[in-house]
SEVEXPA-129990 format. One record per residue (C-alpha): x, y, z; residue number from 0. Coordinates in steps of 0.5 Angstrom, whole numbers. Layout:
# SEVEXPA-129990
<<X, Y, Z>, NUM> ...
***
This chain:
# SEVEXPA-129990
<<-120, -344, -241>, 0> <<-115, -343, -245>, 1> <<-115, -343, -252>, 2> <<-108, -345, -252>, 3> <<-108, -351, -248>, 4> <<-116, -352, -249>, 5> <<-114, -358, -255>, 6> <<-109, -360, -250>, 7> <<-114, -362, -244>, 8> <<-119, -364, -250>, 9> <<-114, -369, -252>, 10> <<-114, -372, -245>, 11> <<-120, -375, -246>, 12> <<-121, -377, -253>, 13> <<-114, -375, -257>, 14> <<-117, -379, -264>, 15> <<-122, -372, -264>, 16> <<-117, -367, -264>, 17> <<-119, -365, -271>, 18> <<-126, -365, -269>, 19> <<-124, -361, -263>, 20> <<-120, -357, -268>, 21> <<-126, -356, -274>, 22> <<-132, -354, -268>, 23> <<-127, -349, -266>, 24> <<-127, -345, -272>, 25> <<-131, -339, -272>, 26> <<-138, -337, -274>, 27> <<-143, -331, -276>, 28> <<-146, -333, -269>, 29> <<-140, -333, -264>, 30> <<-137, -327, -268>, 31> <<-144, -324, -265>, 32> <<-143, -326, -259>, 33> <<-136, -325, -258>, 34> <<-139, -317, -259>, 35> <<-144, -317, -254>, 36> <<-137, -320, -249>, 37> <<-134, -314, -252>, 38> <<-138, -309, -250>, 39> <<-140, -312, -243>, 40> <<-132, -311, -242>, 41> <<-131, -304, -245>, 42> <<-137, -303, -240>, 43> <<-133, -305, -234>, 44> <<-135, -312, -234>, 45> <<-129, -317, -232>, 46> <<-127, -321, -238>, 47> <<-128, -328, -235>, 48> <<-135, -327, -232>, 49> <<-137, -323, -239>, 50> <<-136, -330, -243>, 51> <<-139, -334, -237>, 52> <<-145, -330, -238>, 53> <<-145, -331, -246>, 54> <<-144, -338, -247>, 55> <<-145, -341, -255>, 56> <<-151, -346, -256>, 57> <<-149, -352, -255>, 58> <<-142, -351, -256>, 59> <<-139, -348, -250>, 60> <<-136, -341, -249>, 61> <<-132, -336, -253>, 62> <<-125, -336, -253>, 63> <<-121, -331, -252>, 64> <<-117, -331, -259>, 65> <<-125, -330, -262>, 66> <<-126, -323, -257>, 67> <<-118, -321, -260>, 68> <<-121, -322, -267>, 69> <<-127, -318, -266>, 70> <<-123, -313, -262>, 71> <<-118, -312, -268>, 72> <<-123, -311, -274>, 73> <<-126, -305, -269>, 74> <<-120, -302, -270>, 75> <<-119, -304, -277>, 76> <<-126, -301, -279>, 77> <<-126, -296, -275>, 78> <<-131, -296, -271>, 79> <<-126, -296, -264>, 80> <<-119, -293, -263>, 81> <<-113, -297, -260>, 82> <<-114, -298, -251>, 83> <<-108, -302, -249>, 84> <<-111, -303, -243>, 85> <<-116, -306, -246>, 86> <<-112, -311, -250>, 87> <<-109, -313, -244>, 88> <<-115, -315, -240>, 89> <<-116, -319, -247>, 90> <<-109, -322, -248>, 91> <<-109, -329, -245>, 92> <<-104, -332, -240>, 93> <<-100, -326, -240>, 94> <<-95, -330, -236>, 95> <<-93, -334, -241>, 96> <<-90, -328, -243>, 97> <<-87, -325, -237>, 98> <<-81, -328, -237>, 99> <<-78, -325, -242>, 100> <<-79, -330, -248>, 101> <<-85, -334, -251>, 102> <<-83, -342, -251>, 103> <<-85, -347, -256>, 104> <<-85, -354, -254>, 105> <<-84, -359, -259>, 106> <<-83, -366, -260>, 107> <<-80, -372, -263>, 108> <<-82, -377, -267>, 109> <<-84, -384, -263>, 110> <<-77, -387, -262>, 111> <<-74, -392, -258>, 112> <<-70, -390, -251>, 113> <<-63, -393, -249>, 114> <<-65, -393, -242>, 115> <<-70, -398, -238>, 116> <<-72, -394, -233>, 117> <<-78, -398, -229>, 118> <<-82, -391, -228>, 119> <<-82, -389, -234>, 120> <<-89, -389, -238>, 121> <<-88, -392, -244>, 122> <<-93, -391, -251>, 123> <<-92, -394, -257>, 124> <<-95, -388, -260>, 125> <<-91, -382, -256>, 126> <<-83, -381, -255>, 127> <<-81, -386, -250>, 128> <<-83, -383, -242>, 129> <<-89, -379, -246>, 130> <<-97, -380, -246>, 131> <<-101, -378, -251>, 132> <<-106, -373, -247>, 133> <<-100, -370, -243>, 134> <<-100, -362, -245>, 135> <<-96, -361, -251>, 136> <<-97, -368, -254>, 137> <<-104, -368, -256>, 138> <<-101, -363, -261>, 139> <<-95, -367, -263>, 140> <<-100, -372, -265>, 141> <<-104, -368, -269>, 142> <<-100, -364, -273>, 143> <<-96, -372, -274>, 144> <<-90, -370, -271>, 145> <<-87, -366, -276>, 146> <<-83, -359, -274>, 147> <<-85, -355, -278>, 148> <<-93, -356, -276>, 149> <<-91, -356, -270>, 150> <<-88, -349, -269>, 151> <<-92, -346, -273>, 152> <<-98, -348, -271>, 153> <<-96, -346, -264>, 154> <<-94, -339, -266>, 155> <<-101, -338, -270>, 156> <<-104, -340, -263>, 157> <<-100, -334, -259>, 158> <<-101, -329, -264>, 159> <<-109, -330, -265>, 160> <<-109, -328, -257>, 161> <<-104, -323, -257>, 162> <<-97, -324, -255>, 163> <<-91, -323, -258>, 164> <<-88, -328, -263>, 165> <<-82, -325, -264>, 166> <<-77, -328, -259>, 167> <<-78, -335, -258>, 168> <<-74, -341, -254>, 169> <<-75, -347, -258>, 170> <<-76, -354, -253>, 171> <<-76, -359, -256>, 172> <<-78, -364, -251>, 173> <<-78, -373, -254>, 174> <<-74, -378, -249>, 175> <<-67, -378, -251>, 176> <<-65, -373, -256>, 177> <<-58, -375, -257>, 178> <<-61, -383, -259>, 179> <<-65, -380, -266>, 180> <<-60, -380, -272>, 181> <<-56, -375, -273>, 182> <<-59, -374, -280>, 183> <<-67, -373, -277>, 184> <<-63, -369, -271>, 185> <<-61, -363, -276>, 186> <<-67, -364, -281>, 187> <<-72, -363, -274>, 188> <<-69, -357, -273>, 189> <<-67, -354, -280>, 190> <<-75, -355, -281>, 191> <<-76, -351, -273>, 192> <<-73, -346, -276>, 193> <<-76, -345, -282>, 194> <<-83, -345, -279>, 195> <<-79, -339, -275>, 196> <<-77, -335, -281>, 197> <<-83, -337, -285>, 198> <<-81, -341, -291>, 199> <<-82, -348, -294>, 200> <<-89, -349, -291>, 201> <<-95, -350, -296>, 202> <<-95, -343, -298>, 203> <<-88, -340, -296>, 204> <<-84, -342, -302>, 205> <<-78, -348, -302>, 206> <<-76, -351, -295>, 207> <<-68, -348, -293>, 208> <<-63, -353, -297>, 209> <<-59, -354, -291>, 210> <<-58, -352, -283>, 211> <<-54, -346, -285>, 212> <<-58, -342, -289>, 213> <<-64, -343, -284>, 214> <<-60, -341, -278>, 215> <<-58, -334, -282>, 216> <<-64, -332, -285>, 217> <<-66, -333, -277>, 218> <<-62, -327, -276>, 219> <<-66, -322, -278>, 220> <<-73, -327, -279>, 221> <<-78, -323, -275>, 222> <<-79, -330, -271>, 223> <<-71, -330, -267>, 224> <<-70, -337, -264>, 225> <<-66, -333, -258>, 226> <<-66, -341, -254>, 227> <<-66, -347, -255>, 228> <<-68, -353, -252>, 229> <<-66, -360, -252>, 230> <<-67, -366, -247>, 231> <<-62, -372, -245>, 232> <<-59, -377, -242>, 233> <<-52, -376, -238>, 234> <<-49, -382, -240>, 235> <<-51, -380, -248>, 236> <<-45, -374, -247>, 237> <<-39, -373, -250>, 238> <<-35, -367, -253>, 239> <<-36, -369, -259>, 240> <<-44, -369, -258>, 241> <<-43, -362, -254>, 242> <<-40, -359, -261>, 243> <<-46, -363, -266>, 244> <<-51, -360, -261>, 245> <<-47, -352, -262>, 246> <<-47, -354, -268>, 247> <<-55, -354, -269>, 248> <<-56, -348, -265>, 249> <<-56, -351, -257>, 250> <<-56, -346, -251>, 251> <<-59, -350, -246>, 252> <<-60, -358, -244>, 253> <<-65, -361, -240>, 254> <<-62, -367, -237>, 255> <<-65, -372, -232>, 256> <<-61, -374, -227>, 257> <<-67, -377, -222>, 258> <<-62, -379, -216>, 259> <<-56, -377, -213>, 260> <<-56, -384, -209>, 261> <<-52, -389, -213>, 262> <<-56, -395, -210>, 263> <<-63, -392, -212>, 264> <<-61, -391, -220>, 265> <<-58, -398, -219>, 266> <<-65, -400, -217>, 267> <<-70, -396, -221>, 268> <<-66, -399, -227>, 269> <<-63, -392, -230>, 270> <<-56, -395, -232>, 271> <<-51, -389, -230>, 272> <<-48, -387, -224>, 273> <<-48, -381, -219>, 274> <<-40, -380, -222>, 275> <<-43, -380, -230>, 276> <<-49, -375, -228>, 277> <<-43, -371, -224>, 278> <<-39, -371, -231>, 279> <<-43, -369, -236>, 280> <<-45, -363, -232>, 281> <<-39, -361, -231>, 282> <<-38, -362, -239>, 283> <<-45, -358, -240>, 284> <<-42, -353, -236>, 285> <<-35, -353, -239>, 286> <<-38, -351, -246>, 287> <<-42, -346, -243>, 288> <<-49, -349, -243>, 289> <<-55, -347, -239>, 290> <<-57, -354, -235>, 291> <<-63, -356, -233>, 292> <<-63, -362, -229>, 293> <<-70, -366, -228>, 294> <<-70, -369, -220>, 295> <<-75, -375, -217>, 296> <<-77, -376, -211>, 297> <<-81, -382, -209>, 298> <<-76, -388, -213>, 299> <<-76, -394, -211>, 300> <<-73, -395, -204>, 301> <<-74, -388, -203>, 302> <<-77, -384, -197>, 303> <<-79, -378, -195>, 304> <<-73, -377, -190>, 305> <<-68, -380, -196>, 306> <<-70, -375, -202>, 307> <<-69, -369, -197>, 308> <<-62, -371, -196>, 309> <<-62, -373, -203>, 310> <<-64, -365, -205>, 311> <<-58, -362, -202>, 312> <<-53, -366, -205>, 313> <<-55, -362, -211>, 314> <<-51, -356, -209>, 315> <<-45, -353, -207>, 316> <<-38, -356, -203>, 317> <<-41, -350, -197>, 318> <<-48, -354, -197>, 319> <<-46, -361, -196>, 320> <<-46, -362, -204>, 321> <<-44, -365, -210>, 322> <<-44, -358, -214>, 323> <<-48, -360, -219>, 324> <<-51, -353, -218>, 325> <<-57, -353, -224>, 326> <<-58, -346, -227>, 327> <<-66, -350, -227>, 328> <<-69, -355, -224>, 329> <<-76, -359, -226>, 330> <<-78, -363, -219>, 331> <<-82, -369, -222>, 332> <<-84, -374, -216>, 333> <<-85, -380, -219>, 334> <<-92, -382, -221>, 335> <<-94, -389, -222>, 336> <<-97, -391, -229>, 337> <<-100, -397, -232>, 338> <<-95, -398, -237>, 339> <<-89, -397, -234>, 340> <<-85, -403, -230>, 341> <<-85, -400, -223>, 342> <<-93, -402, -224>, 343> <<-91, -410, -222>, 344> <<-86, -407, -215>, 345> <<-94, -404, -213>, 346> <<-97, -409, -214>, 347> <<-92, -414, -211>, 348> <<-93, -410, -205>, 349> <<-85, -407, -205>, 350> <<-87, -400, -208>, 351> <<-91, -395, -205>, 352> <<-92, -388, -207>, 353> <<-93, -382, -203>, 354> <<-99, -379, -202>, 355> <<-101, -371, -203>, 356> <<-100, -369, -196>, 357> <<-93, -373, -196>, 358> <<-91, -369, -203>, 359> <<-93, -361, -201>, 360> <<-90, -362, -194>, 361> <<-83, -365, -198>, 362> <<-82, -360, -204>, 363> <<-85, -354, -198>, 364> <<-78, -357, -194>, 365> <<-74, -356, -200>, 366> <<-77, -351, -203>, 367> <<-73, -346, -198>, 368> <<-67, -349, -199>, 369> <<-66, -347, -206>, 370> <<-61, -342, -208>, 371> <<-62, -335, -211>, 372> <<-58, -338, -218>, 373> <<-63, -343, -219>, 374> <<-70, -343, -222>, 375> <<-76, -349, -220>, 376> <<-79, -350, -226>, 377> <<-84, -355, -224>, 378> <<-86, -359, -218>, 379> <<-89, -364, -221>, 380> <<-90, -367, -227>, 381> <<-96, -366, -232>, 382> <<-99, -373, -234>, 383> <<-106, -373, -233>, 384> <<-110, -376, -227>, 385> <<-113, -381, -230>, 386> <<-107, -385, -232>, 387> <<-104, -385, -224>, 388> <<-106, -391, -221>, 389> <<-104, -390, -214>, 390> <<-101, -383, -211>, 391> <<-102, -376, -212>, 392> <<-107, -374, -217>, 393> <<-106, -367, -216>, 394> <<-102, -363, -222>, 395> <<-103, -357, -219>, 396> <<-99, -357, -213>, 397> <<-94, -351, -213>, 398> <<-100, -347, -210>, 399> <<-101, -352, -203>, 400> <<-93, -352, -204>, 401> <<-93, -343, -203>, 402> <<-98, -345, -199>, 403> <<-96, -349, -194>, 404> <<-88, -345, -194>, 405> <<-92, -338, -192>, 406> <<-95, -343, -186>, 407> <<-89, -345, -184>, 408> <<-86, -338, -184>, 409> <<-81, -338, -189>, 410> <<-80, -336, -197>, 411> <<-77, -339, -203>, 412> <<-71, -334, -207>, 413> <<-71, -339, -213>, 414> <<-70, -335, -219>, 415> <<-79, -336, -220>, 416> <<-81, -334, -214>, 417> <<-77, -327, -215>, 418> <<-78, -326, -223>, 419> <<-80, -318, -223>, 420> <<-86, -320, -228>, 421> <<-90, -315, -230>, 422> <<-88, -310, -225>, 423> <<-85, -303, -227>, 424> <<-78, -303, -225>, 425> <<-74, -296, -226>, 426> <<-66, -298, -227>, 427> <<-64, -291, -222>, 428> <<-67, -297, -216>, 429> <<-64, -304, -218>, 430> <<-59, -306, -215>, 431> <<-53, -310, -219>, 432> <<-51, -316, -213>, 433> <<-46, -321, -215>, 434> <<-47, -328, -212>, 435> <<-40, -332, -213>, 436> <<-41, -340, -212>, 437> <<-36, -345, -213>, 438> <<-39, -351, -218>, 439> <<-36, -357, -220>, 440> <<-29, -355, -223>, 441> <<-32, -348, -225>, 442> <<-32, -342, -221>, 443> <<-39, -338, -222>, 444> <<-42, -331, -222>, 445> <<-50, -330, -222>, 446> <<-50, -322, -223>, 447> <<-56, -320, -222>, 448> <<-61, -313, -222>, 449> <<-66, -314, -216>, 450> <<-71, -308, -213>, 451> <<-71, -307, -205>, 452> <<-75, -312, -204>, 453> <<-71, -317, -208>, 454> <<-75, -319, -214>, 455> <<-70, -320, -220>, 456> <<-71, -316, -226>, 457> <<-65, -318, -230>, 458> <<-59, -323, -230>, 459> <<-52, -326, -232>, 460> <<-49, -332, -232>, 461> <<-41, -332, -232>, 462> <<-37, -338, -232>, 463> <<-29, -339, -230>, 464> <<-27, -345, -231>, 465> <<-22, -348, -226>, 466> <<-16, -351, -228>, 467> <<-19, -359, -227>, 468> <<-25, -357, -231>, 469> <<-27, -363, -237>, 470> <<-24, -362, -244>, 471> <<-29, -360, -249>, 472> <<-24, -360, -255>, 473> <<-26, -353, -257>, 474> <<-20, -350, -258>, 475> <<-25, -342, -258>, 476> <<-26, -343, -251>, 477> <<-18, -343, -249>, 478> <<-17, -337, -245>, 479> <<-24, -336, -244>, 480> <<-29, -334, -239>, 481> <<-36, -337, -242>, 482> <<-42, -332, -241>, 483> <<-48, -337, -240>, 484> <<-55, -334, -239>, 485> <<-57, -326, -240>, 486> <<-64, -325, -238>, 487> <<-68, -320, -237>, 488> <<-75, -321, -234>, 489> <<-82, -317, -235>, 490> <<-87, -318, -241>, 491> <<-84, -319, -247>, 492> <<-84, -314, -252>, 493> <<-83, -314, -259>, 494> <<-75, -313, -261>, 495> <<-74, -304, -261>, 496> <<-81, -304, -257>, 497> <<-81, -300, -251>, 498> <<-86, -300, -245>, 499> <<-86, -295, -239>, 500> <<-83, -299, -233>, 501> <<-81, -305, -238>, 502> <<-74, -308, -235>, 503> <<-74, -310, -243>, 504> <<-69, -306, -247>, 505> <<-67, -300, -242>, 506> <<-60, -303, -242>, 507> <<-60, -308, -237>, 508> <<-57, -314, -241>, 509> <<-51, -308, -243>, 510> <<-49, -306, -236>, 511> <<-49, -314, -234>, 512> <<-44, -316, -241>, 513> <<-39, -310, -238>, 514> <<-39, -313, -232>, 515> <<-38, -320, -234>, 516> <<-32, -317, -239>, 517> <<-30, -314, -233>, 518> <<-29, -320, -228>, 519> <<-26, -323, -234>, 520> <<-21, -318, -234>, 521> <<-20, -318, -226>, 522> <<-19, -325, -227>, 523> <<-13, -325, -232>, 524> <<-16, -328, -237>, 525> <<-16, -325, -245>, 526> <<-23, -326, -247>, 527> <<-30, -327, -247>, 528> <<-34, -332, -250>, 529> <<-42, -332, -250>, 530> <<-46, -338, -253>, 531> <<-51, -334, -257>, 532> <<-57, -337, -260>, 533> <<-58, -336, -267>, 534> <<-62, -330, -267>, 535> <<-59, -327, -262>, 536> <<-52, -326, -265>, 537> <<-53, -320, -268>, 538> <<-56, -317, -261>, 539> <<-48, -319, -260>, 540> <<-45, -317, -265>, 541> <<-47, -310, -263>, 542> <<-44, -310, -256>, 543> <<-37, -313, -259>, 544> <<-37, -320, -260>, 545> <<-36, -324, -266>, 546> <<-37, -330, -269>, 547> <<-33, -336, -269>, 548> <<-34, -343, -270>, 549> <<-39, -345, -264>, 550> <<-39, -338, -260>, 551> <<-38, -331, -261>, 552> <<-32, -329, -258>, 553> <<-30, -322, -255>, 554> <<-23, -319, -253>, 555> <<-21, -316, -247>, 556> <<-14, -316, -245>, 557> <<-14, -308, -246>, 558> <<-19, -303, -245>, 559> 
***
């Protein structure tokens, strides 16, 4: 089992042991020797998994995989065998958590009070409000007390003990409604995020940052960059105002839970706003340049299978019969139905019935194809633990049956997951760079993007015209201006300067994509380039260009 979610899953079934989890967990004399003969099993041709297997610990279960790393490493260090990337590689864990280009650290908000009423929404005094506390990622919030800086920290040790790179991280920072918290925690969390990013201000690491500001140019040069953050909302929580705090902070991306696109379902599923709202503040997100993240829910109250599957196109552009909501990702979370959350009493008054597991793969594999090259799926269903569903699906494993039951039915999904090159070797002289043009709501967008012969992605760019109707932000820096989104290059990370054989990473990809952005920009009479920067990666565009303004970095290309 992973040691990265292993404290999550122990929390699962008794999440007031944590720490006791945590101090059995702790290394000794015995396991470090027995992590050896696992070690030595492995250099002999012996796969990892089944080489713990056949060396459990007494009483205590199996080796982790970041014990087998430190064995491996103090070797090294003392000598006694010289470096073997291949091995290292059998030894890192979940290597995949990697392989999108970036390592993710997931944090969450203090308990707090939602503005919504949903009746779907679980609801724990102890958790921010619509989370469990044995949900993945939760148990670890609740050990380190909710506070940031544990948070982060204690996530970036945990990757670093099994062998990932720690140097580019995306900060998700999950809690309900994040625009609902006061403004004074909002800035005190993420000043605390980035300190656990550059290092200081912990129980060894000197004073904590005296403001924002500082911490976010230390971030600059920290050897942890932020090079994304993550918020979660409400659509009716957004304004301009709100847009320009959340720049302010250092937000590049929103996650935004609009579940329906049917006004009668919102209605009776209690969520307090509308279609139009939802439709609003996207087009505001997209204005000002954010990445949108859209969670949508299947099997709401007064829903049916038929139904969400009309409702899922509505997503889409004018051409497919949409609304052009057109997110950048989207988290598919069909509704799971939990004992403390109001849709309970409309099951157990007979007028609410979920959907079974049969029901649910055949939904999501019909729609699955339908999603366009621009987007990626995140996830198909929500993580909670099957002991808290009362009725329904129990399965969170269901993106396997989904891919599945999509090859029985002779299709494929071209969402930007199922495409991502991964780990695979990619040479530039063999990309091809596709220009995919598609008409969102008040805006004209361009996904550009570097994909092989057989179509996986190796790197991509978000370009953003906006139509003379789009929202006012009040953001004077984006007159004129074409709006870069997103720039992502997939493939193992690798350390920032670190060069791999075959890495789409840092083999120019993203350069050629801002040319080409600056260069459709130009075509299209507009006098320069905006580029919504995470904190650590502005000195990445300042290199190609671009300055620092007041929410964005800006690049002139009214002449050559």
């Amino acid at each position: 089992m992973s040691e990265i979610n292993e404290a999550e899953n122990y929390g699962r079934a008794k999440i007031s042991d944590v720490r006791e989890w945590a101090e059995a967990k702790k290394d000794t004399p015995e396991s470090l020797e027995i992590a050896g003969r696992i070690l030595d099993d492995v250099i002999r041709g012996e796969d990892v998994f089944k080489a713990i297997r056949n060396h459990p610990i007494p009483r205590r279960g199996h080796i982790s995989k970041s014990t087998l790393i430190k064995v491996y490493r103090a070797r090294v260090a003392a000598g006694k065998m010289a470096e073997d990337a291949g091995l290292f590689a059998k030894l890192r864990m979940k290597p995949t958590r990697t392989l999108s280009g970036v390592t993710t650290v997931t944090v969450l908000t203090k308990p707090f009070p939602c503005p919504g009423e949903c009746i779907f929404c679980p609801n724990d005094s102890r958790m921010p409000k619509s989370y469990l506390p044995d949900e993945p990622g939760a148990a670890r919030a609740y050990q380190n007390e909710f506070d940031p800086f544990r948070q982060v920290q204690s996530r970036i040790l945990a990757y670093e003990a099994v062998g990932h790179p720690t140097d580019k991280i995306e900060l998700l920072v999950l809690g309900g409604s994040w625009t609902s918290y006061a403004p004074e925690y909002r800035e005190w969390f993420i000043r605390r995020c980035f300190d656990a990013l550059n290092g200081i201000g912990g129980s060894d690491g000197g004073a904590e940052s005296d403001s924002l500001e500082a911490a976010q140019r230390r971030n600059e040069s920290a050897s942890h960059r932020n090079v994304g953050l993550v918020v979660e909302t409400r659509p009716d929580e957004l304004n301009s105002d709100t847009l320009k705090e959340l720049r302010r902070l250092g937000v590049t991306k929103i996650q935004l839970g609009i579940q329906s696109l049917d006004d009668r379902l919102l209605t009776l599923n209690r969520r307090g706003h509308s279609v139009q709202e939802a439709l609003n503040a996207v087009a505001l997100c997209r204005a000002a340049g954010f990445k949108i993240v859209l969670h949508w829910m299947p099997n709401l109250l007064g829903a049916t299978p038929e139904s969400d599957r009309e409702d899922f196109a509505r997503l889409w552009s004018a051409d497919r019969g949409g609304l052009g909501f057109c997110p950048d990702e989207i988290k598919i979370y069909p509704t799971q139905l939990v004992e403390n959350a109001d849709l309970y009493r409309e099951w157990v008054e007979g007028r609410y019935r979920p959907y079974d597991t049969e029901t649910l793969i055949e939904l999501i594999a019909a729609i699955k194809p339908t999603i366009p090259p621009y987007c990626r799926v995140n996830r198909v269903i929500r993580d909670i633990p099957s002991h808290h569903v009362v009725a329904g699906n129990t399965r969170t494993s269901l993106r396997m049956d989904i891919q599945k039951r999509v090859r029985e039915n002779g299709q494929r999904c071209g969402c930007i997951r199922c495409r991502e090159v991964k780990g695979e070797a990619v040479a530039r002289e063999r990309l091809t760079l596709v220009d995919t043009v598609y008409e969102a709501v008040h805006a004209e967008e361009h996904f550009l993007q570097f994909v092989t012969a057989d179509d996986k992605l190796a790197g991509y760019l978000r370009l953003s015209l906006a139509k003379p109707n789009r929202p006012d932000t009040g953001i004077e820096e984006l007159s004129g201006a074409s709006i870069i989104r997103e720039i992502h290059i997939y493939g193992q990370s690798l350390a920032v300067g670190e060069e791999a054989e075959g890495a789409a990473q840092h083999i120019g990809l993203g350069r050629f994509l801002i040319e080409r952005a600056v260069e459709i920009t130009r075509e299209n009479g507009l006098e320069k380039i905006a580029v919504i920067a995470a904190v650590g990666t502005r000195g990445y565009y300042r290199k190609r260009g671009f300055n620092q303004g007041q929410y964005y970095m800006i690049r002139n290309v009214s002449s050559k």
